[in-house]
C-alpha positions, 0 to 999 in steps of 0.5 A: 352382363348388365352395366353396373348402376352408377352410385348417386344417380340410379335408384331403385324404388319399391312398394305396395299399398292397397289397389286402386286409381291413380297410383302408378300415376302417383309415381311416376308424376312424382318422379318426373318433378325431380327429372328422372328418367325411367329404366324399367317399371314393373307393377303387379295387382294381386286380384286376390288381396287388393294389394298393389306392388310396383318397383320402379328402376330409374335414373338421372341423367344430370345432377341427382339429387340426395337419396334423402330428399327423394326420400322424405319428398315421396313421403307426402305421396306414400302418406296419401295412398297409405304405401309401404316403400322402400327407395335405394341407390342402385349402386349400394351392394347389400351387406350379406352374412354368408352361414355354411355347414359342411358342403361348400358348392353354394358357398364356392358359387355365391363367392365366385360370382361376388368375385365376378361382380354378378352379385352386388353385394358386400360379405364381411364375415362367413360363419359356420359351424366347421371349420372346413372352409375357413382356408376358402373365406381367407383366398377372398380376404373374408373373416371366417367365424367358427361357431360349434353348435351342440346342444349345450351350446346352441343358445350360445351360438345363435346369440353370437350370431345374432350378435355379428349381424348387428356388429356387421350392420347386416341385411341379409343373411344367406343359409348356403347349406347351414345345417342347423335349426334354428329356433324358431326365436331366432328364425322370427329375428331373420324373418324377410331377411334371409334366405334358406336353400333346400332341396326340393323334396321336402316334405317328402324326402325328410331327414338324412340322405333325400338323395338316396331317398329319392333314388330308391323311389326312382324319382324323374325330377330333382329340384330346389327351393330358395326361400325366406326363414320364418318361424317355420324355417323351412316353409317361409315364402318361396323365392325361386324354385327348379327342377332338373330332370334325371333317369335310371342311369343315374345312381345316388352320387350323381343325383346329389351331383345333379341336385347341387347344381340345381341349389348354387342356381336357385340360390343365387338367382334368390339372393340377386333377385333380392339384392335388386329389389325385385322380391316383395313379400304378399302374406305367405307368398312374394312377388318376384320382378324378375 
């Protein structure tokens, strides 16, 4: 496990802008006029758009200075190059908003590895519309929201969610197997801000039971998607995807088994990959350093 980022001293700094001459140049000249010390640089040009995406992990090896000031200094050079950026404390956890239906195994994972610290991320409330995991929430010491959704009540709901996520200050919100809709309302709000696990076989194995679906079909490869929610819930950028291969030996029960493998995985390498900055949005598609 890597070291944890010491607050006040590493930082993160993402961007893009349109290609051309002299940006990583830009950057990283900057940087050196404030003494810092790179850890990692990755850059990425996407022949395609023109578009130029770069994040770079750096450190101070005395006395950093404010996170503010680096900020409003990269401001003249983001203004000359017309960039989008984004510069953080690497040691700042992300506030994430965990929502949970009625099967746990990503919600137990995310939990677990926060525990361990292999998520840098703060949780300050879990919200569902059961009421099965409330006693897990509570051995973490974290509030549990029941929130029913029918739907006389689903406007309600959502609203009231919308709502915990301005209360808590929240940037990102985790769908661990939350088995609504959203509407394409709320969706658009969370846009870039939360992430959808689901299985692989969408579009193919809609609607109940993709597992047996997909054992009557006799499928070889199983798998899941991380994404981010748009308007169209399920066809937001994707993140990170796997596969795990299965045979004839294996009945429906094992498949789900095998698949709720594949989704704590994909899930959770989604949400760390995004806690640390290393996914950037490209229309339709993301840029993922890993």
């Amino acid at each position: 496990m890597s070291p944890r980022p010491h607050a006040g001293q590493e930082f993160i700094l993402t961007l893009s802008c349109q290609d051309g001459p002299g940006l990583v140049y830009a950057v990283t000249g900057y940087l050196v006029e404030f003494g810092a010390n790179i850890l990692a640089s990755q850059q990425f040009d996407d022949r395609l758009t023109g578009r130029f995406f770069m994040r770079v992990h750096f450190v101070f090896i005395g006395e950093a200075p404010e996170l503010a000031d680096l900020r409003s200094g990269f401001d003249q050079v983001s203004a000359r190059h017309a960039m989008e950026f984004e510069l953080v404390d690497a040691a700042t956890p992300t506030r994430t908003m965990i929502m949970v239906s009625r099967f746990g195994h990503c919600l137990n994972d995310l939990l677990y590895r926060y525990r361990m610290g292999t998520l840098n991320i703060d949780i300050p409330v879990i919200i569902s519309n059961h009421d099965d995991f409330a006693a897990l929430a509570a051995s973490y010491e974290i509030p549990y929201v029941h929130l029913p959704v029918t739907p006389d009540t689903k406007a309600a709901a959502e609203s009231r969610m919308l709502e915990l996520i301005a209360e808590h200050q929240i940037d990102l919100v985790v769908l661990a197997r939350y088995m609504q809709v959203l509407s394409e309302s709320t969706s658009r709000a969370l846009s870039g801000r939360a992430i959808n696990i689901h299985h692989s076989f969408l579009p193919s194995f809609k609607g109940a039971r993709p597992y047996h679906q997909a054992h009557d079909r006799g499928v070889k490869l199983i798998g899941a998607t991380a994404h981010y929610i748009n308007d169209d819930l399920d066809e937001g950028p994707i993140i990170e995807q796997d596969v795990a291969r299965v045979d004839h030996n294996l009945g429906p029960d094992d498949l789900v088994a095998a698949g709720r493998d594949v989704e704590t995985q994909v899930l959770s390498r989604a949400v760390k990959w995004h806690c640390e900055r290393r996914v950037m949005p490209n229309g339709s598609r993301t840029v993922v350093f890993r």
